[in-house]
C-alpha positions in Angstrom: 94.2 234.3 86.3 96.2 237.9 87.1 97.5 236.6 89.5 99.2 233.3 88.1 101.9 235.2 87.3 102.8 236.6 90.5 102.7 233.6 92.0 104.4 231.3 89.8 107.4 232.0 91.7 106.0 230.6 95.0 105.0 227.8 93.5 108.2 226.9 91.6 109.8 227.4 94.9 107.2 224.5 96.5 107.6 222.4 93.6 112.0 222.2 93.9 111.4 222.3 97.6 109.2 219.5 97.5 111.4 217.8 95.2 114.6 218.7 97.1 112.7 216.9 100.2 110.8 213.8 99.1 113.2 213.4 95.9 115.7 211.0 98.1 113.0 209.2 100.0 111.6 208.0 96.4 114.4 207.0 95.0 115.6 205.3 98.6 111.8 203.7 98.4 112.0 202.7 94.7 115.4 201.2 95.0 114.0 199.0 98.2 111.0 197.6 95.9 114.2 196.6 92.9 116.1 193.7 92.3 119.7 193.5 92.5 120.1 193.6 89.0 117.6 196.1 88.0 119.5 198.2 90.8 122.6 198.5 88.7 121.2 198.5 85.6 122.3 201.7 82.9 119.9 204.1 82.6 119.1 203.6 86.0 115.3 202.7 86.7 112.8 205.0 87.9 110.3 202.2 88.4 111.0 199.1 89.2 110.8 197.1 86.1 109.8 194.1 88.6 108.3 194.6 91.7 110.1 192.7 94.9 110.2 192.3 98.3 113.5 190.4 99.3 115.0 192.5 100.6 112.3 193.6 103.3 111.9 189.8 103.3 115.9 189.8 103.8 116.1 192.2 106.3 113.2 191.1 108.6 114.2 187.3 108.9 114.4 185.6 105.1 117.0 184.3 103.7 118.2 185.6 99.9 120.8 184.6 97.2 122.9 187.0 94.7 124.6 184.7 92.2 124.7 182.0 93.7 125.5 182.4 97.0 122.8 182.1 99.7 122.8 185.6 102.0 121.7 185.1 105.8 118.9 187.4 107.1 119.8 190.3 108.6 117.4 190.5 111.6 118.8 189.9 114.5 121.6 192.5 113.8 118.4 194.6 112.4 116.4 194.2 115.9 119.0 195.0 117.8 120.0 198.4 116.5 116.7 198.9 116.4 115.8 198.5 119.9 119.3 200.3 120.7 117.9 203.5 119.1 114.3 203.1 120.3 116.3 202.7 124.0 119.2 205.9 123.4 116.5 208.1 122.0 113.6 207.7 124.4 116.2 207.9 127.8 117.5 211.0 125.9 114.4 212.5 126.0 112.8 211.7 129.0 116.3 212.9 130.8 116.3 216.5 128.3 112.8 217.0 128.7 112.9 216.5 133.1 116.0 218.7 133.3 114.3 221.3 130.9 110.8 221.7 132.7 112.8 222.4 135.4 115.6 224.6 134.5 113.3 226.8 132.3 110.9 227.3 134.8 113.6 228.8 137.1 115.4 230.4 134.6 111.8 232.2 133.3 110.3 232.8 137.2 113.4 232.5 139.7 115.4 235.5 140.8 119.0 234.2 142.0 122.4 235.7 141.5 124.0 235.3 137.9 121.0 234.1 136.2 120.8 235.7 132.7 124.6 235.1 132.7 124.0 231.7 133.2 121.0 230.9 130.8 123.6 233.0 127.9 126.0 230.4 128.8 124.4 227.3 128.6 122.5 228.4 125.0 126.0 229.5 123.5 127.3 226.1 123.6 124.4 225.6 120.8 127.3 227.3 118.8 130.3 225.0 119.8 131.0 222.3 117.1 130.5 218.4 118.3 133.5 217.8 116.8 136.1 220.4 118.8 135.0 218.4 122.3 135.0 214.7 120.5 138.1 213.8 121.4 137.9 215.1 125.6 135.0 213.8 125.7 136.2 210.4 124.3 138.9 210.7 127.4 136.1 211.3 130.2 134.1 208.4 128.9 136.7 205.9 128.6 137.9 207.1 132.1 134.6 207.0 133.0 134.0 202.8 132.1 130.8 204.9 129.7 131.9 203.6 126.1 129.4 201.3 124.6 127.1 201.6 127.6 123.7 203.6 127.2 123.9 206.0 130.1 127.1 207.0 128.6 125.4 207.5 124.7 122.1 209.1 127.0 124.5 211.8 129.0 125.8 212.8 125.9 122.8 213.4 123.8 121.3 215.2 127.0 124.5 217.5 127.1 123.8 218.4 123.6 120.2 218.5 123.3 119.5 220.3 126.6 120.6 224.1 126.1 117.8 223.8 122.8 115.3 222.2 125.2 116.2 224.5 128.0 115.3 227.4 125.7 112.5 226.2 124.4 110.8 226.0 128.0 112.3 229.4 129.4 110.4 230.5 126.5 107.0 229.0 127.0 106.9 229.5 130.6 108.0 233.5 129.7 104.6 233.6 128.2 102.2 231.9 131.1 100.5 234.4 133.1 102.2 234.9 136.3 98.8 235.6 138.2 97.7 231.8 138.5 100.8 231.0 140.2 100.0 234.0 142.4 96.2 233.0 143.1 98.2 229.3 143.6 100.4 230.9 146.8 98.0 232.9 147.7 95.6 229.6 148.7 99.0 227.6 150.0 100.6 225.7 147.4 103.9 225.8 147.6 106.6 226.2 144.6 107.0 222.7 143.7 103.0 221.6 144.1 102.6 225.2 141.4 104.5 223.8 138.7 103.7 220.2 138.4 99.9 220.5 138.9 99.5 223.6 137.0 102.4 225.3 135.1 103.5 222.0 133.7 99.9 220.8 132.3 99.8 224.7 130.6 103.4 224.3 129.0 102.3 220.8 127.7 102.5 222.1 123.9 106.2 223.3 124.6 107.1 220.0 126.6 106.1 218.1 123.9 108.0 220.3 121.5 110.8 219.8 123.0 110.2 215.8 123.6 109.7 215.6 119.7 112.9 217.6 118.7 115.2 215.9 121.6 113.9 212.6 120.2 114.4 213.2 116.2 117.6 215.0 116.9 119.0 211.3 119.3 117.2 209.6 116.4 119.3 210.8 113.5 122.6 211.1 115.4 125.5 208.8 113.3 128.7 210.7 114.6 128.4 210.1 118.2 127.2 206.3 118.4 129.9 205.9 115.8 132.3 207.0 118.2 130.9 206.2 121.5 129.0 202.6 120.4 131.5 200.7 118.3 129.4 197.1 119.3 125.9 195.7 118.5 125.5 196.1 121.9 124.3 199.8 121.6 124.7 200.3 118.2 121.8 202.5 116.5 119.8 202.3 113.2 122.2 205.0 112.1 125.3 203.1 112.4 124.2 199.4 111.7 122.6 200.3 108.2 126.2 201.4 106.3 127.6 198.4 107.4 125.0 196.5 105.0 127.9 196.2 102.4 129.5 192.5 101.7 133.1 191.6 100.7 132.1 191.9 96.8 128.7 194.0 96.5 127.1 196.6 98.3 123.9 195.6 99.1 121.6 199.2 98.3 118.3 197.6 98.3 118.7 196.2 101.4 120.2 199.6 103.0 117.3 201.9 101.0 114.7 198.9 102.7 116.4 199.4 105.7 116.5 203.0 105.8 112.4 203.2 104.8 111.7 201.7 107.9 114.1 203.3 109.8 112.3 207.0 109.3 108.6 204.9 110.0 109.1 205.9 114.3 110.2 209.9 113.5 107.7 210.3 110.7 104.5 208.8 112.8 105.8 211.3 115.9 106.1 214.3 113.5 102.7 213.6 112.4 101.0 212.7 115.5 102.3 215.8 117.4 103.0 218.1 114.6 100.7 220.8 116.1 102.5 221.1 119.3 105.7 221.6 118.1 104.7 224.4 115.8 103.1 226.1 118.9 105.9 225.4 120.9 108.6 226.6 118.7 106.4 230.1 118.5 105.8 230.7 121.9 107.3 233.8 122.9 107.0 235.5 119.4 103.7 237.9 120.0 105.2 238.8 123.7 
């Protein structure tokens, strides 16, 4: 009991940042589960006074009414966006994640000319705005045929997600002892045989690190399919859900319903492969 005290302050800080985190996924889950009316309603609700599903119903291929008028599902616009992100997010990765395993592993083990001048170049553009090369980039894409395509969406998350990734895996490969590649040569495998049969299964904490944070990053991205998906056709999650708003009403339970299972794919990766990022963002630090 002395030492309540001296901790309350660590626990107050918990408590707000618990509240500051899972504060707007309540309320986003509470106004899903409302009706329409009981979303508007002053003083707001902090339980819904009648539980509902419509708009899940709504939103995964029932049909609804507000006042009257009878509102369409949303589905196939829903299923679409969906598989649009699932299909961005995943190429994303698998491209960030290739180009990473190799790039770090010849930026950590590779002697060649200009190499630490080149590794500080690529990770400085982790300080260059998206928005100061929007508009060039917009240029090279339409010149390019890429708008609304998804190799033209996947290059650009891997140009942005890469020099992250690319340190990630310099990083983890840093830390590998050198020796088993050197027992490796000595017996005859060559450079290529070394890293994909045995560096590569060792760095498999920080390839999966950096799988999980190319993915989440592509996942929540809402500036750049804005831009460079303006159709259905490649449209994300991101995008698709603030158009949920009619002529006369915005329709927030079906955006908040939306939005809950929107997070469902990021939150069951987080928590399936939580311990390997937390290894592979650390590796490096006791070196």
């Amino acid at each position: 009991m002395r030492r309540l005290p001296a901790r309350l302050p660590v626990f107050l800080g918990v408590l707000l940042l618990l509240l500051w985190s899972l504060g707007p996924i309540y309320w986003s889950l509470v106004s899903s589960l409302m009706r329409p009316a009981d979303l508007v309603a002053d003083p707001p609700h902090y339980l819904p006074p009648v539980w509902t599903f419509e708009h899940y119903g709504k939103l995964l291929g029932a049909t609804s009414s507000y006042f009257g008028t009878e509102i369409q599902s949303v589905w196939p616009q829903f299923k679409r966006a969906l598989i649009n992100s699932i299909v961005t997010s995943g190429a994303a990765t698998i491209v960030t994640v290739l180009l990473a395993a190799l790039g770090g592993y010849a930026f950590a083990r590779l002697r060649f000319p200009g190499r630490d001048l080149t590794f500080a170049l690529i990770t400085a553009t982790l300080a260059i705005p998206a928005y100061t090369v929007m508009i060039p980039l917009y240029r090279i894409m339409v010149a390019a045929g890429l708008i609304d395509t998804y190799l033209g969406v996947t290059l650009i998350y891997a140009s942005a997600f890469l020099p992250l990734a690319l340190w990630l895996m310099r990083s983890f490969y840093a830390v590998l002892p050198a020796s088993l590649e050197e027992a490796a040569a000595l017996d005859g495998a060559g450079r290529l045989y070394t890293l994909f049969r045995i560096v590569m299964p060792l760095a498999a904490p920080g390839l999966i690190a950096a799988a999980l944070l190319t993915f989440l990053s592509a996942w929540g991205q809402f500036v750049v399919p804005l831009v460079f998906s303006p159709t259905l056709g490649t449209k994300p999650l991101t995008v698709l859900i603030p158009e949920f708003v009619g002529k006369n009403y915005v329709d927030y339970g079906l955006m908040n319903a939306a939005g809950m299972l929107s997070i469902i794919p990021p939150v069951l990766l987080v928590l399936l492969l939580n311990r390997y990022l937390i290894r592979g963002l650390t590796a490096g630090a006791t070196k």
